[in-house]
NULUMKOL-194597 format. One record per atom (N, C-alpha, C): residue in three letters; x negated, y, z. Coordinates in steps of 0.2 Angstrom, whole numbers, plus 5000, padded with zeros to 4 digits. Layout:
<sites>
ALAXYZ/...
</sites>
This chain:
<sites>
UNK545354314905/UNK545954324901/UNK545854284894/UNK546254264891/UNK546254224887/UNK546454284879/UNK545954274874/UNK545854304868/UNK546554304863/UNK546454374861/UNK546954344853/UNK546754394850/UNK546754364843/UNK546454414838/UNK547054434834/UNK547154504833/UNK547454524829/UNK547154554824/UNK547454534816/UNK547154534810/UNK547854594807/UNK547754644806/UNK548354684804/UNK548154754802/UNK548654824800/UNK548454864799/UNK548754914804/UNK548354974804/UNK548355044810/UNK549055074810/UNK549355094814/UNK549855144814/UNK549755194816/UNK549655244813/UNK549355304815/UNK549855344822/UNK550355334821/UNK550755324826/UNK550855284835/UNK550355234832/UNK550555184837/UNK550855144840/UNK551555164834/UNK552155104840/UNK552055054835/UNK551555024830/UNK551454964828/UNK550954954825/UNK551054904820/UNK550054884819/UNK549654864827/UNK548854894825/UNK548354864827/UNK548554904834/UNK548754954834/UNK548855004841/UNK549454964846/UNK550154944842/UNK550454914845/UNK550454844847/UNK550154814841/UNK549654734846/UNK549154744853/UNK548754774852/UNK548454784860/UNK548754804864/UNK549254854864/UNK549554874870/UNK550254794873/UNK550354754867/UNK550854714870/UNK550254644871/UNK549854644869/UNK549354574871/UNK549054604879/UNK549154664880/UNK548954704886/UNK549454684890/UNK550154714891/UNK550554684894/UNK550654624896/UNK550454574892/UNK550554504892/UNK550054454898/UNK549554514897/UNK548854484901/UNK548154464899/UNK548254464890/UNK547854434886/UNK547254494886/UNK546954484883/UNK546354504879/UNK546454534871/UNK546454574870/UNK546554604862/UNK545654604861/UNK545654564852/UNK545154574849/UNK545454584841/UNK545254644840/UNK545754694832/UNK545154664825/UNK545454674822/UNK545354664813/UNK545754734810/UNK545554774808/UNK545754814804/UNK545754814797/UNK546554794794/UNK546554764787/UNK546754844782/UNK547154904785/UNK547254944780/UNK547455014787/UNK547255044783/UNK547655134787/UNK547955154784/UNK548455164788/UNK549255194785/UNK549255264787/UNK549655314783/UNK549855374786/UNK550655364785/UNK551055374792/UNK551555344794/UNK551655394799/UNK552455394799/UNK552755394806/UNK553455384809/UNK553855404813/UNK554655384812/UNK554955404807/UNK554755444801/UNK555155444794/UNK554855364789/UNK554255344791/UNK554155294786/UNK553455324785/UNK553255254781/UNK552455254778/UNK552555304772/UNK552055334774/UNK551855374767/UNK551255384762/UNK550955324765/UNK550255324763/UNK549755254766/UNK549655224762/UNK549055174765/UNK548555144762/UNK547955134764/UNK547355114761/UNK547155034763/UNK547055024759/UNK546654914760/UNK546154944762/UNK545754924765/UNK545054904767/UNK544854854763/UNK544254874760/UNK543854834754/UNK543754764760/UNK543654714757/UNK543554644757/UNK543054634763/UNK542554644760/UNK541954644763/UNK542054664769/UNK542254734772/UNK542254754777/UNK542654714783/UNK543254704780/UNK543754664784/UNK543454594788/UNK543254544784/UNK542654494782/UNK542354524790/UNK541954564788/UNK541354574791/UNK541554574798/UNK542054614801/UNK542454604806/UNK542554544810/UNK542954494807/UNK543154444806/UNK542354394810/UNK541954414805/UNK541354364807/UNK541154374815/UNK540854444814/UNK540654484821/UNK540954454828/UNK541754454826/UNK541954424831/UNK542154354834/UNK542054294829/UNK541754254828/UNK541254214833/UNK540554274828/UNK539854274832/UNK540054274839/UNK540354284843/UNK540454304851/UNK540954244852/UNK541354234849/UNK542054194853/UNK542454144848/UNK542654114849/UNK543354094848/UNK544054114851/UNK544154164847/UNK544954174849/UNK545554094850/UNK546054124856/UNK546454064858/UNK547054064854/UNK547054124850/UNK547854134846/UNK547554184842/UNK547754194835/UNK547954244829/UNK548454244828/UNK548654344827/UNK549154344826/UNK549254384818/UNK549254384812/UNK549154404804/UNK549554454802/UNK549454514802/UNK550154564800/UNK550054564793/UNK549954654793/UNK549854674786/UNK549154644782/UNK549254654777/UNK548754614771/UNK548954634765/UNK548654664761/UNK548954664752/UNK548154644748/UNK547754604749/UNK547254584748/UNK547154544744/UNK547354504740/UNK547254434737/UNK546654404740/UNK546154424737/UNK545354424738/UNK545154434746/UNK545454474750/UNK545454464757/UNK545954424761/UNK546254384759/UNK546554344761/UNK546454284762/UNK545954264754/UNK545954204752/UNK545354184759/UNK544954244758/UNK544154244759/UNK544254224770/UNK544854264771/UNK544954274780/UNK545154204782/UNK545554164776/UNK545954074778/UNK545254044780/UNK544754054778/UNK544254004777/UNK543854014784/UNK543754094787/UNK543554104792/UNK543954074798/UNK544354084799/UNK544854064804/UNK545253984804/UNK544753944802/UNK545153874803/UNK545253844807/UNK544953844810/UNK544553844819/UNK544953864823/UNK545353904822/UNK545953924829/UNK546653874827/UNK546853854833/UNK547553804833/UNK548153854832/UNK548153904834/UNK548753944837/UNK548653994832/UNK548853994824/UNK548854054822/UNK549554074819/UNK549754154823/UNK550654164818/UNK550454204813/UNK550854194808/UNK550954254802/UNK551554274802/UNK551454344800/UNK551854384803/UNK551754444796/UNK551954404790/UNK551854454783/UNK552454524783/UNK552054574781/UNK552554634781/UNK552554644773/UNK553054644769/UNK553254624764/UNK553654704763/UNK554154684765/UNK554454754763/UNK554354804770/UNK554354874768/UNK554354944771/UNK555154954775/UNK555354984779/UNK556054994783/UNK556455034776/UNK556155074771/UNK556655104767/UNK556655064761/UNK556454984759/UNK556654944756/UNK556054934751/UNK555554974751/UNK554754974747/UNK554354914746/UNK554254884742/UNK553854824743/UNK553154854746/UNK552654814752/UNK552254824752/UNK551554794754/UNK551654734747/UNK551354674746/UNK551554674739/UNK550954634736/UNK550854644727/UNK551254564726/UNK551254554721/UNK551454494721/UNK550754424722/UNK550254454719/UNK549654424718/UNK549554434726/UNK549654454731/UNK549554454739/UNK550054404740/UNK550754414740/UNK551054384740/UNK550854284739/UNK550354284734/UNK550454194731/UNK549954164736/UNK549454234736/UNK549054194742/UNK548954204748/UNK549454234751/UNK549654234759/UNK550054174758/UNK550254144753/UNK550854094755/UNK550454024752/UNK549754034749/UNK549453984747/UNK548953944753/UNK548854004754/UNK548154024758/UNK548154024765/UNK548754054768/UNK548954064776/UNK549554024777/UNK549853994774/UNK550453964776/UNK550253904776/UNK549953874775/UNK549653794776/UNK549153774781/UNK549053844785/UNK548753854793/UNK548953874798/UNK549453894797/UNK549853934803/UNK550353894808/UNK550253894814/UNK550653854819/UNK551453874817/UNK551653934814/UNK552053984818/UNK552354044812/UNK552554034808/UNK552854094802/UNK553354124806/UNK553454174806/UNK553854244808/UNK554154274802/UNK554854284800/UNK554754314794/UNK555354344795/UNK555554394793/UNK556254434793/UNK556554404785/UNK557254404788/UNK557654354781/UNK557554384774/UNK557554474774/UNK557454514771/UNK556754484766/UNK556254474770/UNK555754454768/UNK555654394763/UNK555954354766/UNK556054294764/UNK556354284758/UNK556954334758/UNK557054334753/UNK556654364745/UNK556254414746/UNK555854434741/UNK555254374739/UNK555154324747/UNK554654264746/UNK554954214741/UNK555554174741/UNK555954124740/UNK556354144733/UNK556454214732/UNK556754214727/UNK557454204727/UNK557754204732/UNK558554194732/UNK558954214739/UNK559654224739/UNK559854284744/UNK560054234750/UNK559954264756/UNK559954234762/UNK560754274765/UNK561354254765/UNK561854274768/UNK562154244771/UNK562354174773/UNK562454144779/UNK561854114782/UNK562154084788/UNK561854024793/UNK561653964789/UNK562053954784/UNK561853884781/UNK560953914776/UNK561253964773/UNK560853994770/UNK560054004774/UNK559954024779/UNK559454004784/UNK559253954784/UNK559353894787/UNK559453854788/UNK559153824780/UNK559253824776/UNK559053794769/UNK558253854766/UNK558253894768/UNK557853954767/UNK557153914772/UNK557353894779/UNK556753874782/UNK556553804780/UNK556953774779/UNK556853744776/UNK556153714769/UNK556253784765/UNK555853804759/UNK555253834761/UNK555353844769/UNK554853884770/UNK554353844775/UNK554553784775/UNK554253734780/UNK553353704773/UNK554153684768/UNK553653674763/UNK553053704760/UNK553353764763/UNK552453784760/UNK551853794766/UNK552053744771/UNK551553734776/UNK551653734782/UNK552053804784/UNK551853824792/UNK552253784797/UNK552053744803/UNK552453704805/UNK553053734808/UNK553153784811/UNK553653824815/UNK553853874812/UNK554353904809/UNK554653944804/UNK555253994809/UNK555054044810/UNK555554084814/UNK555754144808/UNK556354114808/UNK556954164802/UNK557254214805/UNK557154294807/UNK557754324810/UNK558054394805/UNK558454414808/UNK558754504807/UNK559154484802/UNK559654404804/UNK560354394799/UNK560854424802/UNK561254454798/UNK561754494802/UNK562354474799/UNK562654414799/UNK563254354795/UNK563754354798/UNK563754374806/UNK564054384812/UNK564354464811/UNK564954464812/UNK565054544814/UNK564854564821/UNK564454634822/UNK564154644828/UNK563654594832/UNK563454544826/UNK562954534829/UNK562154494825/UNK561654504826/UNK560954494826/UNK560854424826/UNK560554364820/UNK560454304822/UNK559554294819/UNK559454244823/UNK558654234822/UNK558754164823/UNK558554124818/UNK558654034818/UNK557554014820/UNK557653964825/UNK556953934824/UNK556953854823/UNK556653844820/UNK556453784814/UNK555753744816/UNK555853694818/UNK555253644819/UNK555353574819/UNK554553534820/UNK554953484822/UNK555253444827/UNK555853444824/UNK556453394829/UNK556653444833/UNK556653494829/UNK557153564832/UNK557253594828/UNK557753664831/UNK558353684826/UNK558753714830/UNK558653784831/UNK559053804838/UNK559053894835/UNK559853914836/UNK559954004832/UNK560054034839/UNK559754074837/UNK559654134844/UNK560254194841/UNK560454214845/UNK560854284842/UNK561054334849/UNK561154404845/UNK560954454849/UNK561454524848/UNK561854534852/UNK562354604848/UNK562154674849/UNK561354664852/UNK561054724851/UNK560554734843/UNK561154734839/UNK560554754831/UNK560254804832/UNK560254884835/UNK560054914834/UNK559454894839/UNK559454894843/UNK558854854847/UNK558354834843/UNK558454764840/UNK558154724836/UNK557754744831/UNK558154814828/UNK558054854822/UNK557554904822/UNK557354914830/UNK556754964830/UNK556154954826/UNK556055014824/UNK555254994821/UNK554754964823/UNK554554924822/UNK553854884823/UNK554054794828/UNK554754814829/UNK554954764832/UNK554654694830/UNK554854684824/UNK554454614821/UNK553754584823/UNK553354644821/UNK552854654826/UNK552554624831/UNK552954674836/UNK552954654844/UNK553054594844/UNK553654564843/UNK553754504845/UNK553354454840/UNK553054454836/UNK552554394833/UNK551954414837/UNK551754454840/UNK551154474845/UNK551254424850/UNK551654464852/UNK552054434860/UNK551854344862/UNK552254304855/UNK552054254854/UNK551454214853/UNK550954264852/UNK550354234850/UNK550054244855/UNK550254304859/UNK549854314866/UNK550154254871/UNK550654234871/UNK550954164876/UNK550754104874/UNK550554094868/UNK550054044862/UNK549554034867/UNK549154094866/UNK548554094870/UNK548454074876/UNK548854064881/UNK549154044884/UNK549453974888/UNK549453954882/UNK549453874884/UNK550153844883/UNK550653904882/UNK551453894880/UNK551553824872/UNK552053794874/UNK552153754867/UNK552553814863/UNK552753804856/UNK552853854851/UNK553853884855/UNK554153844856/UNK554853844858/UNK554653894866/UNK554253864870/UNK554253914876/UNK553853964877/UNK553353984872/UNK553054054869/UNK553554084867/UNK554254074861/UNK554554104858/UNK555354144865/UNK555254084870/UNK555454114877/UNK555354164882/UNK554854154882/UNK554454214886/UNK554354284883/UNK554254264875/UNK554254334871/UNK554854384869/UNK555154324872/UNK555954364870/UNK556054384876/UNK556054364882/UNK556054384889/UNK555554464888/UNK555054454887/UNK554654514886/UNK555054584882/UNK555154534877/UNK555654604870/UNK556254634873/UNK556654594878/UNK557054634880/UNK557054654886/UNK556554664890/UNK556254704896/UNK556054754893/UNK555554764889/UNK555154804888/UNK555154834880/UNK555554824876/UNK555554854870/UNK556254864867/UNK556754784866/UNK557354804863/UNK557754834870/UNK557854834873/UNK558354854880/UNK558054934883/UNK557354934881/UNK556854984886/UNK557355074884/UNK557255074887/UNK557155164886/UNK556655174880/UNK556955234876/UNK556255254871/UNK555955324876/UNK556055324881/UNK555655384884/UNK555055354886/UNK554555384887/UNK553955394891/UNK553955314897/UNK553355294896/UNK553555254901/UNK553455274909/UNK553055354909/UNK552655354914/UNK553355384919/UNK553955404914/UNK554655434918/UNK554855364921/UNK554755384932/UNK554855314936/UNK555555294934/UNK556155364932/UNK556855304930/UNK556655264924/UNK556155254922/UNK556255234915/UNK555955144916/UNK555355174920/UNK554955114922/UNK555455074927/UNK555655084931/UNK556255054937/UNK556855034931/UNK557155054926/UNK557455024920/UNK557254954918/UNK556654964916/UNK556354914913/UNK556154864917/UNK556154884925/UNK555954804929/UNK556654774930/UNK557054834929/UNK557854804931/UNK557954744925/UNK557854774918/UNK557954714914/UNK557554654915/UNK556854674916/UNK556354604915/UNK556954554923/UNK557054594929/UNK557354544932/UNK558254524930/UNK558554554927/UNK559054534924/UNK558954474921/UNK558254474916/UNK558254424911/UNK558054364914/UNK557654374918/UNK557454314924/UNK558154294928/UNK558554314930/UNK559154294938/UNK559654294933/UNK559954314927/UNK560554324927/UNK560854244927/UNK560654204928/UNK561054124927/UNK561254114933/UNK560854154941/UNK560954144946/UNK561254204952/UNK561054254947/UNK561254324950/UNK561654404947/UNK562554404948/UNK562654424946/UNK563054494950/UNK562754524955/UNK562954554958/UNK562254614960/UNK562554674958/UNK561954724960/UNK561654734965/UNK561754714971/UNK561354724977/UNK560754684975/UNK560754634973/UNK560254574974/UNK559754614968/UNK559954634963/UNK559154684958/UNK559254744962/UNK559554794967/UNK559154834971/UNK558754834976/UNK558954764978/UNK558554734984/UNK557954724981/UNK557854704977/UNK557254644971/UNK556954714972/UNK556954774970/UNK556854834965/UNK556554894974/UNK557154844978/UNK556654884984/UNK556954964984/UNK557854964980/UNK558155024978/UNK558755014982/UNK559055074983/UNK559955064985/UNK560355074978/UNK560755044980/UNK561155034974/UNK561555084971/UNK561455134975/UNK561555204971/UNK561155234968/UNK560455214969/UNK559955254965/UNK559955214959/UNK560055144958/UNK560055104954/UNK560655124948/UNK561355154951/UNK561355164947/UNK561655234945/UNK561255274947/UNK560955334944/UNK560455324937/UNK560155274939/UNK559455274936/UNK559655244929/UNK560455194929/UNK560455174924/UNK561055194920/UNK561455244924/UNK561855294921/UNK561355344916/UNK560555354919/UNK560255414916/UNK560055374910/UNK559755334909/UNK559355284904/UNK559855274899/UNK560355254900/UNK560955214897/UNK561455214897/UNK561855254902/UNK562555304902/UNK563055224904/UNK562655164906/UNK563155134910/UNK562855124919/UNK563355074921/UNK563255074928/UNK562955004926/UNK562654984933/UNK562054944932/UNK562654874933/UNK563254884934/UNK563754804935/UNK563854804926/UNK564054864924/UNK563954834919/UNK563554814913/UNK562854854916/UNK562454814912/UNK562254744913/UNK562454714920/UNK562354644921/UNK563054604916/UNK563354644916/UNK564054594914/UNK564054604908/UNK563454654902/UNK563654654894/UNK563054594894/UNK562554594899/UNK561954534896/UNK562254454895/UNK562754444903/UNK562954414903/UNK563354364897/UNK563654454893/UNK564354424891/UNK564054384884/UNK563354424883/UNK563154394878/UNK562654344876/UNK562454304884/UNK562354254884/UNK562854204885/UNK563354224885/UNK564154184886/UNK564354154879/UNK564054224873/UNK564254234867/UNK563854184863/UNK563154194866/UNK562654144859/UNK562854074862/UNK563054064868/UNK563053984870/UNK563853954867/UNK564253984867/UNK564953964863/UNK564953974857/UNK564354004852/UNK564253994847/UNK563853944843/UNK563053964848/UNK562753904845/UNK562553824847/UNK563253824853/UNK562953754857/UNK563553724855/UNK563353634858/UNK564053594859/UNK563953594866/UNK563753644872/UNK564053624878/UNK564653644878/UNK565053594883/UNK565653614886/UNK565653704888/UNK566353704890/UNK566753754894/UNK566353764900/UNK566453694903/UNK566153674911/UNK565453694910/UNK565153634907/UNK564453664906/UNK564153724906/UNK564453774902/UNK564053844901/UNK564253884907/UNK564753874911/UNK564853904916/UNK564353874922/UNK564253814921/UNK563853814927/UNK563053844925/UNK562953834920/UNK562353854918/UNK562253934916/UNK562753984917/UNK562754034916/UNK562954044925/UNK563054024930/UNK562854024936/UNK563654074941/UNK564154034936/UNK564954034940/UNK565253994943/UNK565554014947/UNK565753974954/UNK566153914950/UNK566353914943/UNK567153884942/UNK567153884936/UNK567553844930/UNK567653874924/UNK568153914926/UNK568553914929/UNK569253954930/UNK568654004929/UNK568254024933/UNK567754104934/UNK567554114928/UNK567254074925/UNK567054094918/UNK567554124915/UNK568054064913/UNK568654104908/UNK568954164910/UNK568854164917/UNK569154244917/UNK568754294916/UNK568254314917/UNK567754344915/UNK567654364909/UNK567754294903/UNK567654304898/UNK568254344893/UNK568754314897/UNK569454344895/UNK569454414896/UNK569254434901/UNK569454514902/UNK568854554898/UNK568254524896/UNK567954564894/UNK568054574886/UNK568254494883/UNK568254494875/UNK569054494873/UNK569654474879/UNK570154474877/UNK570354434874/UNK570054404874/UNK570354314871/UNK570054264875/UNK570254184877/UNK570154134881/UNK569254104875/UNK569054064881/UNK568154044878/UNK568354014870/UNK568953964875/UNK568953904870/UNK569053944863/UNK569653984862/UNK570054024855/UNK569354064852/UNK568854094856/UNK568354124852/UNK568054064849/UNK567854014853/UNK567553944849/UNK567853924845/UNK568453924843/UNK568653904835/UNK568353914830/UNK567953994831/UNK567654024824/UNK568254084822/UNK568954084821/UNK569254124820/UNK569154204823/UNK568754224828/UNK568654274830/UNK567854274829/UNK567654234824/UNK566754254823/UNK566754294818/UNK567054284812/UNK566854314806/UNK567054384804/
</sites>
């Protein structure tokens, strides 16, 4: 299994930090090897308490694990360190694949990073990392100025290339009414992802996960574009879409395979026999399971994912009408357009104007 280290701090909780990096490098296949940079006392009301770890110790860590391996990916969360920051860049040069993944602000809007952390995580870790992660929020507090549209994006990664990291992932813009956009940025690409599950997206630790996730498909052997594919494929199986119950509840887990194969076939499979069949289920327990889970019927779960990969490609592509329908896996534009029609109430083209965006 192929290694990643994760440099970050504890959640006493678990649904993120150092607890939820190895549980998602576990899912992935990889190997988790941890750095613990600070203990938080935390939970679903929010951090209420945390400690750095003195320099030294961190440091020490870092070596130990060294001593033994080369990790194939780093993944850099929390840090408020100046002096452990500077001192970790120096350790870690040697690895090709590292994302940073700074947590800046707290979910109730708390800074949680000094400014002096702040100069040298962007001094120090941004001029080595394959791969910046940053919530726009973030970014904003880094760049010093408001991030409110696409354009705005778009010139933010920009600024953010500058200070080193070659791949720049901008998400949690919400410029779109009902919906979520996340821009990636590299060279000789430029491509916005968006999603009308905000609340999904908005879960705690989310950020997290997904710069983990990345760094475990880094591992991996993935280029930085088809890492950021699989992880999302991953995020919406198993995080934004999951059930928050128990994984060990079987309806819960048979939910979450139903996603992971929705996320895989929907280009070629839109009819629910064929994920019962897959699932080794009748179609009625299928959709018991996803009435229980999520109070719809599993046709229409296949037909919201659908609708809204119908939605990110009419907003952020120049493929045709024709195109996207074949490539979203309809017999016809005629079939596209109806489908799209009945579900948004407006024809593809009239939504692509932009008049029904904003």
């Amino acid at each position: 299994m192929k290694s990643v280290l994760c440099i970050n701090g504890s959640d006493s909780m678990g649904h993120a930090g150092i607890q939820g990096d190895v549980r998602t490098i576990k899912d992935l296949g990889g190997y988790a090897v941890t750095v613990v940079t600070a203990v938080t006392i935390q939970n679903s009301m929010g951090i209420t308490g945390i400690h750095q770890l003195p320099t030294d110790l961190v440091l020490g860590q870092v070596k130990a694990i060294y001593e033994e391996e080369l990790p194939h990916a780093i993944k850099i969360g929390m840090m408020d360190n100046a002096e452990t920051i500077r001192a970790i860049s120096q350790e870690i040069l040697a690895c090709p694949n590292i994302v940073c993944s700074p947590v800046i602000l707290a979910s109730h809007g708390g800074l949680l990073m000094s400014n002096d952390s702040l100069v040298a995580y962007r001094q120090h870790l941004f001029p080595i990392c394959k791969l910046l992660i940053i919530k726009c929020t973030d970014a904003e507090i880094l760049l010093g100025r408001r991030i409110s549209t696409d354009t705005d994006m778009t010139e933010a990664a920009t600024l953010l290339h500058q200070m080193g990291p070659q791949w720049v992932l901008l998400r949690g813009g919400t410029f779109a009414k009902g919906r979520i956009n996340a821009l990636l940025s590299g060279p000789d690409c430029q491509k916005f992802f968006s999603s009308v599950n905000i609340e999904g997206w908005q879960r705690h630790g989310i950020g997290g996960t997904l710069s983990t996730a990345v760094a475990a498909r880094l591992a991996q052997e993935d280029d930085v574009p088809t890492a950021i594919t699989n992880a999302h494929n991953y995020m919406h199986s198993q995080v934004v879409y999951a059930s928050a119950q128990p994984r060990s509840l079987q309806p819960h887990n048979l939910y979450n395979q139903f996603m992971t194969l929705l996320s895989e076939h929907y280009t070629t499979a839109h009819d629910v026999t064929f994920y019962a069949t897959q699932l080794s289920i009748s179609t009625r327990y299928l959709s018991q399971i996803t009435n229980t889970v999520c109070g719809r019927s599993p046709k229409q779960v296949i037909d919201d994912y659908l609708l809204q990969e119908c939605e990110q490609l009419l907003s952020t592509t120049s493929l045709t009408i024709q195109q996207i329908s074949q490539q979203l896996g309809f017999t016809s534009q005629i079939a596209f357009a109806k489908f799209f029609k009945a579900k948004k109430k407006i024809a593809p083209t009239v939504y692509r104007d932009g008049r029904f965006l904003r």
